[in-house]
The first five atom37 places (N, CA, C, CB, O) and aatype in JSON, in Angstrom:
{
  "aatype": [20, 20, 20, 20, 20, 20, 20, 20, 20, 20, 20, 20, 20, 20, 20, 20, 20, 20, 20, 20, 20, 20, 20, 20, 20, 20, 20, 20, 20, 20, 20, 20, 20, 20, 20, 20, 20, 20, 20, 20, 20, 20, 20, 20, 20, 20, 20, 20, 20, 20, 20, 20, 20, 20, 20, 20, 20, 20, 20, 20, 20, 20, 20, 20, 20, 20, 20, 20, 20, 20, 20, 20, 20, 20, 20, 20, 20, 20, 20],
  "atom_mask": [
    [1, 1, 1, 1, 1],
    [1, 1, 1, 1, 1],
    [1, 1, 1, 1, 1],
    [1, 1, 1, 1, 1],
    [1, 1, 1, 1, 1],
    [1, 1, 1, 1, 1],
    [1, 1, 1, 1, 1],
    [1, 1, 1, 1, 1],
    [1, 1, 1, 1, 1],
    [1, 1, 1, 1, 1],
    [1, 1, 1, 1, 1],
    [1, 1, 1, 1, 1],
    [1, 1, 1, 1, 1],
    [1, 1, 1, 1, 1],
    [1, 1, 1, 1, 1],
    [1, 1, 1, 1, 1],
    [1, 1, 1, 1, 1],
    [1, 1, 1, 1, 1],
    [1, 1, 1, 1, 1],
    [1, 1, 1, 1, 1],
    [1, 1, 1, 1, 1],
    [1, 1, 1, 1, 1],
    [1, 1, 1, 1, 1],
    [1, 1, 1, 1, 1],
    [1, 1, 1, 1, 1],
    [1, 1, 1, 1, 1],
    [1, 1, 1, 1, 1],
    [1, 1, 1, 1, 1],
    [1, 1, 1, 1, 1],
    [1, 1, 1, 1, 1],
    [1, 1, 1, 1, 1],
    [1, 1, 1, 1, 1],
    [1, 1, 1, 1, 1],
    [1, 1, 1, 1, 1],
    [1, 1, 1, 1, 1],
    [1, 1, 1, 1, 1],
    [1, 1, 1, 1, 1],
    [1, 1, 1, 1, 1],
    [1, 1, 1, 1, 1],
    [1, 1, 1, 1, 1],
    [1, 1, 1, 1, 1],
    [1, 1, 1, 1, 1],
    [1, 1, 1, 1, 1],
    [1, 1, 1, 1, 1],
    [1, 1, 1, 1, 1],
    [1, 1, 1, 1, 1],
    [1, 1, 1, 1, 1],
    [1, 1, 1, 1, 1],
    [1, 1, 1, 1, 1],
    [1, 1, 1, 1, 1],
    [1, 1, 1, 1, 1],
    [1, 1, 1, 1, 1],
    [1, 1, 1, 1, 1],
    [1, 1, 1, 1, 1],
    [1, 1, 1, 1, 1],
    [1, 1, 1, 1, 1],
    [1, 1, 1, 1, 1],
    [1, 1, 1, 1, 1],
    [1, 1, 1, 1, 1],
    [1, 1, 1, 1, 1],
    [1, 1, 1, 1, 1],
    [1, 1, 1, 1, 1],
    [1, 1, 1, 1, 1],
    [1, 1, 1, 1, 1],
    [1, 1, 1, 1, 1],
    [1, 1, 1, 1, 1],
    [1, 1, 1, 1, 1],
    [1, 1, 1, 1, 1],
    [1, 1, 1, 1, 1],
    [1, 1, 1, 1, 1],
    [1, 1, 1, 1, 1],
    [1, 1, 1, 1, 1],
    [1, 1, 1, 1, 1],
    [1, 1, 1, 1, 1],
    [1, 1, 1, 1, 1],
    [1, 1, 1, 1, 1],
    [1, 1, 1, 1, 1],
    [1, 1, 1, 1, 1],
    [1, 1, 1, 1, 1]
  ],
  "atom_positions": [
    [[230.08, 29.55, 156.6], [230.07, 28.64, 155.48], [228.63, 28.45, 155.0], [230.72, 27.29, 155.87], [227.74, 28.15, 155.79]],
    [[228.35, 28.69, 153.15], [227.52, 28.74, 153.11], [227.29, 26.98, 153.13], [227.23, 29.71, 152.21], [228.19, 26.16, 152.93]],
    [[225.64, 26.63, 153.46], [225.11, 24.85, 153.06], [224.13, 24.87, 152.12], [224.37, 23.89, 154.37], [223.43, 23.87, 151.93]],
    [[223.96, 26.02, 151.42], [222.9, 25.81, 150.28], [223.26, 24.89, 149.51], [222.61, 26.91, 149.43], [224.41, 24.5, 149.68]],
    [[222.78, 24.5, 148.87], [222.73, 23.41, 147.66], [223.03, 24.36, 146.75], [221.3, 22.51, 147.31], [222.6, 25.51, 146.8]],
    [[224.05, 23.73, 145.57], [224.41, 24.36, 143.9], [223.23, 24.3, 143.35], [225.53, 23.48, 142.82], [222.26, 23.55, 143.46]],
    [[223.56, 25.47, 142.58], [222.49, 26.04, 141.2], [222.82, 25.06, 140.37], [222.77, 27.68, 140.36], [223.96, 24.66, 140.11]],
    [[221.47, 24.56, 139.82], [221.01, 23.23, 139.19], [221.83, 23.81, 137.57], [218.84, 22.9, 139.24], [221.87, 24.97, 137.14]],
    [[222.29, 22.83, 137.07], [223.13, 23.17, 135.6], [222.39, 23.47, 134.65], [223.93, 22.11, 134.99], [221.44, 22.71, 134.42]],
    [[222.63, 24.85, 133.66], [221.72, 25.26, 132.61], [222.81, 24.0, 131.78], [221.59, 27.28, 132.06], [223.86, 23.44, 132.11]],
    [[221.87, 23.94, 130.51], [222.36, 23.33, 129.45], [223.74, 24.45, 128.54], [220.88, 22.96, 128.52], [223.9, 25.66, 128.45]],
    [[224.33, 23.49, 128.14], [225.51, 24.21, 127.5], [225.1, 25.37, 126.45], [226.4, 23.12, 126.74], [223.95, 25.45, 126.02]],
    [[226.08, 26.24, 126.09], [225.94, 27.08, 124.97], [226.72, 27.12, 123.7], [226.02, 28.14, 125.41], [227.92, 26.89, 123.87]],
    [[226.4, 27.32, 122.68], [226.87, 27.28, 121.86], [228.77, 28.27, 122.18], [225.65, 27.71, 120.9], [229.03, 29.41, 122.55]],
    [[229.56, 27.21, 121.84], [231.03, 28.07, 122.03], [230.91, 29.38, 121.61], [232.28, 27.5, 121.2], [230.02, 29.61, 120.8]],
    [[231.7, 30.4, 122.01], [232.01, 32.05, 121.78], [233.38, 32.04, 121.37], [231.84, 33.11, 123.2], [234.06, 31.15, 121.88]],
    [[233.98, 32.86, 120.52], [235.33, 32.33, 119.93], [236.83, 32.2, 121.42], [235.79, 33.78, 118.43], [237.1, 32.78, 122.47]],
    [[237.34, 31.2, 120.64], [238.19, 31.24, 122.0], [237.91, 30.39, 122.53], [238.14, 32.22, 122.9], [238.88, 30.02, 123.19]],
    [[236.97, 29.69, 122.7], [236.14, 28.59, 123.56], [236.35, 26.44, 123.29], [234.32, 29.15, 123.01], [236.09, 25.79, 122.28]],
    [[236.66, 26.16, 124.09], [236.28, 25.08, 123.15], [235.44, 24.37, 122.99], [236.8, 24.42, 123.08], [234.48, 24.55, 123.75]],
    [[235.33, 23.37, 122.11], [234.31, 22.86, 121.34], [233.29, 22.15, 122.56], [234.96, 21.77, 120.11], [234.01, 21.46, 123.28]],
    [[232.05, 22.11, 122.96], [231.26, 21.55, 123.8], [230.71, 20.51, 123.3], [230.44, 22.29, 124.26], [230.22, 19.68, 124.06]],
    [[230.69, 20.37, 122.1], [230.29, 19.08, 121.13], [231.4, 18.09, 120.75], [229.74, 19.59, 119.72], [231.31, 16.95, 120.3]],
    [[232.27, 18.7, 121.01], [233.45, 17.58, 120.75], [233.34, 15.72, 121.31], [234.83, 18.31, 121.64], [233.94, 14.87, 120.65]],
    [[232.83, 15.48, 122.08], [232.53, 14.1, 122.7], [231.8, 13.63, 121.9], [231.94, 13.97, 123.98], [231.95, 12.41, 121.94]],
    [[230.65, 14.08, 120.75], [229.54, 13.47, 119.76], [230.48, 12.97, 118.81], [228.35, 14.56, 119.05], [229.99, 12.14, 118.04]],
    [[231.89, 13.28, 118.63], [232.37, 12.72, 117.24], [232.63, 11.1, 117.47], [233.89, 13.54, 116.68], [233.21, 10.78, 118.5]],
    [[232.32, 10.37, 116.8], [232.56, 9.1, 116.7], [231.44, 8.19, 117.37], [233.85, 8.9, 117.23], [231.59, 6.97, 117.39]],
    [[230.66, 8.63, 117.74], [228.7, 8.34, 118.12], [228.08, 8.18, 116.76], [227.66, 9.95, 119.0], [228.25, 8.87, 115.76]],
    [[227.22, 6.96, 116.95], [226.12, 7.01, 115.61], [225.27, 8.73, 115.69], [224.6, 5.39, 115.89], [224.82, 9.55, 116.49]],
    [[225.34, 8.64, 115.14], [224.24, 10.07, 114.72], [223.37, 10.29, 115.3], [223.55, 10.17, 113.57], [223.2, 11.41, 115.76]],
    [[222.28, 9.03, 115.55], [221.3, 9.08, 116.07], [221.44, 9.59, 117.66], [220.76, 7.87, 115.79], [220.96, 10.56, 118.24]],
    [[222.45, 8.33, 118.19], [222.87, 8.75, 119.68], [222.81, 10.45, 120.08], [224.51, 8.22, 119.88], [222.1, 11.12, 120.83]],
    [[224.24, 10.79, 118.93], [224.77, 12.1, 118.96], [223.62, 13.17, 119.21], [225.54, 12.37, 117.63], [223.67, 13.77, 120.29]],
    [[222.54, 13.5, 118.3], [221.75, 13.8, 117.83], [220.99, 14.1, 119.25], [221.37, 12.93, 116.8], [220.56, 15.22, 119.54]],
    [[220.9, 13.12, 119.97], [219.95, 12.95, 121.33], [220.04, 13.41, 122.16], [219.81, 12.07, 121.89], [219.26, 13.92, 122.97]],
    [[221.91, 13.17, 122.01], [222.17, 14.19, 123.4], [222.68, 15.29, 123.35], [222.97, 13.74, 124.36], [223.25, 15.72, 124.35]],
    [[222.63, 16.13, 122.08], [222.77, 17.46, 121.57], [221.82, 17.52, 121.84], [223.13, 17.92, 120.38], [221.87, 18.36, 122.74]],
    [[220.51, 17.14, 121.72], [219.15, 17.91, 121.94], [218.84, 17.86, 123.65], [217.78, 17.06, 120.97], [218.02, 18.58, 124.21]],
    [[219.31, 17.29, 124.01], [219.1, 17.37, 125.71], [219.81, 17.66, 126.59], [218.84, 16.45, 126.27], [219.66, 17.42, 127.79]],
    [[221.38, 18.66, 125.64], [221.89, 19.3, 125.77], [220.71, 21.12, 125.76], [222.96, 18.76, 124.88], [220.79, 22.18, 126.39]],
    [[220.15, 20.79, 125.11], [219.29, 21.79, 124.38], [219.22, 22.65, 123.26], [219.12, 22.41, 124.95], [218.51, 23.65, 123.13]],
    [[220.38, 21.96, 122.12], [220.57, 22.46, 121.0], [219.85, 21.61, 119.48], [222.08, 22.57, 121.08], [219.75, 20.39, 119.39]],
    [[219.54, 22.34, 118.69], [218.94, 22.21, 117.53], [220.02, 21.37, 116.85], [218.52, 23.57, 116.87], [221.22, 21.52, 117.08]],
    [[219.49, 20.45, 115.97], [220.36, 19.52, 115.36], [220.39, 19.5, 113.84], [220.01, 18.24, 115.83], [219.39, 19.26, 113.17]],
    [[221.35, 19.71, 113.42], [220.9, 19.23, 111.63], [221.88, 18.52, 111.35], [220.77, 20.45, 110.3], [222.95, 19.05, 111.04]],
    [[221.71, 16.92, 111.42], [222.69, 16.35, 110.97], [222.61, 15.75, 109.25], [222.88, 15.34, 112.03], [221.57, 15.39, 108.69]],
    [[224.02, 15.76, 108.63], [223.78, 15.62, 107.06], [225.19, 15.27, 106.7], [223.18, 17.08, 106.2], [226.01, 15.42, 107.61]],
    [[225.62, 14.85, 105.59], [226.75, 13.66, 105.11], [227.45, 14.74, 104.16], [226.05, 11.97, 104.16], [226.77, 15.38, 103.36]],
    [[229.15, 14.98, 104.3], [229.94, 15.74, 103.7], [229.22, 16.42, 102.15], [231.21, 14.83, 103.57], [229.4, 17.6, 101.86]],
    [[228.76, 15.88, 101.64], [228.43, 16.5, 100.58], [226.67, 17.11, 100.46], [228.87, 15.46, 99.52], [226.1, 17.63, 99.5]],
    [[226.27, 16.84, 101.55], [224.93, 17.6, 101.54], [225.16, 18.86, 101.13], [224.22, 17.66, 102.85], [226.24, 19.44, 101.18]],
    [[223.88, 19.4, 100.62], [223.84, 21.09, 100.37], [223.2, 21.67, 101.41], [223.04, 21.62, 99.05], [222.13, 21.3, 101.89]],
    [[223.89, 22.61, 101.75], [222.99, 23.1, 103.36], [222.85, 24.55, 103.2], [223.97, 22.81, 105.08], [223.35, 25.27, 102.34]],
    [[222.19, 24.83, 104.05], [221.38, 26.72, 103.7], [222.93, 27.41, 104.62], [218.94, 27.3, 105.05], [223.6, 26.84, 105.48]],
    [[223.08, 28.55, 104.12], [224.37, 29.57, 104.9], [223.22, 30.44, 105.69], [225.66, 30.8, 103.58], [223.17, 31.65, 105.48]],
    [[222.62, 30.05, 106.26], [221.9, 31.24, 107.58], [222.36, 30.46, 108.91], [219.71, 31.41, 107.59], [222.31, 29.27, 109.22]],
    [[222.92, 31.78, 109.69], [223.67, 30.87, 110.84], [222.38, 31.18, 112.41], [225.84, 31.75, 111.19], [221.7, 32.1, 112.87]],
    [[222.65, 29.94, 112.66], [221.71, 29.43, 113.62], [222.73, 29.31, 114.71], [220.88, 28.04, 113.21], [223.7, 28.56, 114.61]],
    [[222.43, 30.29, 116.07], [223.69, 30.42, 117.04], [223.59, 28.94, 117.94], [223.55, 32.01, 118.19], [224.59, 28.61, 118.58]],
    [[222.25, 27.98, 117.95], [222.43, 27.31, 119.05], [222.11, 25.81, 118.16], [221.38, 27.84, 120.44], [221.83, 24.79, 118.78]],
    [[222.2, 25.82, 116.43], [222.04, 25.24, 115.82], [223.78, 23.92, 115.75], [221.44, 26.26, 114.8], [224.9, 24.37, 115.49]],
    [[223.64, 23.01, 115.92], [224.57, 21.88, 115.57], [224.64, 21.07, 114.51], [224.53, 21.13, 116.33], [223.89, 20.1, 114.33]],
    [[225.59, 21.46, 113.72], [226.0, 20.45, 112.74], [226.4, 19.05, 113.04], [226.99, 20.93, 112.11], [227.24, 18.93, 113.94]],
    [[226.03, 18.13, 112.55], [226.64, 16.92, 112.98], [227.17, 15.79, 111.22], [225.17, 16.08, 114.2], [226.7, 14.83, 110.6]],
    [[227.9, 16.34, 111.14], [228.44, 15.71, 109.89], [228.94, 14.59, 110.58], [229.55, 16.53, 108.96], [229.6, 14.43, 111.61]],
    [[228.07, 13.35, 109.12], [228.42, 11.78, 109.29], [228.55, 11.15, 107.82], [227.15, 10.91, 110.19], [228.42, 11.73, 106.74]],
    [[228.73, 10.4, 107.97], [229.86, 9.1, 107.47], [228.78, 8.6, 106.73], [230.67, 7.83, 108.72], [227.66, 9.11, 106.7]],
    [[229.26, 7.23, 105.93], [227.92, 6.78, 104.7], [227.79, 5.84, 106.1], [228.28, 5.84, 102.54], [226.74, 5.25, 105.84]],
    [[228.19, 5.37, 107.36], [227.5, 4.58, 107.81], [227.02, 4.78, 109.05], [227.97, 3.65, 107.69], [226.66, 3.99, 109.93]],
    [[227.11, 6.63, 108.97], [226.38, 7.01, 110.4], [227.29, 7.76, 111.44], [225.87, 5.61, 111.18], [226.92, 8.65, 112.2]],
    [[228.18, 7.4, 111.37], [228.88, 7.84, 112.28], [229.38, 9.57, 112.47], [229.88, 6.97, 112.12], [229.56, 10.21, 111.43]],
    [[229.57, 10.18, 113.68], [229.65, 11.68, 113.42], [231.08, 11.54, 113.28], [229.06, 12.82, 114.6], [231.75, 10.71, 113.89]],
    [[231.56, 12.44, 112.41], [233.28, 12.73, 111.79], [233.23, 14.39, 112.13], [233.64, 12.32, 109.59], [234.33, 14.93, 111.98]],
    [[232.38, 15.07, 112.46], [232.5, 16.57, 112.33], [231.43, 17.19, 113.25], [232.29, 17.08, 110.77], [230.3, 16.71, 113.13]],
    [[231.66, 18.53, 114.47], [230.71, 19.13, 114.79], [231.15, 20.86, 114.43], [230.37, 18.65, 116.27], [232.27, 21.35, 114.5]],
    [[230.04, 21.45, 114.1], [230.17, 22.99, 114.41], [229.06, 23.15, 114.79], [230.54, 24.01, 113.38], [228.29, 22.2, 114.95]],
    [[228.62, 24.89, 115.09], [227.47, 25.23, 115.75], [227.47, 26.71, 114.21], [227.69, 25.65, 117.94], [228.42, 27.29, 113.68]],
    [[225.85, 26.82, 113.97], [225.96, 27.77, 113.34], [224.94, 27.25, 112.27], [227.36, 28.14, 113.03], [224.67, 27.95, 111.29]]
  ]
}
């Protein structure tokens, strides 16, 4: 029997299709929160409100965090 101690946890990755969502727990967090612990998750954040205009270049470890007029996250993707 091995007694080593577990390999210390890498931070999550952006889902691969098929996968599910690893951001899913940020929905319904102020933004800011959300935002914090996506990044110490170790992912890039761009959070912005349903009708923002946003660039189409996809960013694999990049997080969307769509919110609400009063903050709140309603939406995650990665990309």
């Amino acid at each position: 029997m091995d007694d080593a101690p577990p390999a210390p946890l890498e931070p999550l990755a952006a889902p691969g299709p098929g996968h599910d969502d690893p951001a899913a727990d940020l929905v319904g967090r102020p933004v800011e929160e959300a935002g914090q612990l996506a990044e110490e998750r170790g992912w890039r954040v761009r959070p912005h409100r349903p009708d923002d205009l946003l660039t189409m270049d996809h960013v694999d470890d990049r997080l969307n965090l769509e919110h609400d007029d009063d903050g709140v996250v309603r939406r995650t993707w990665f990309g």
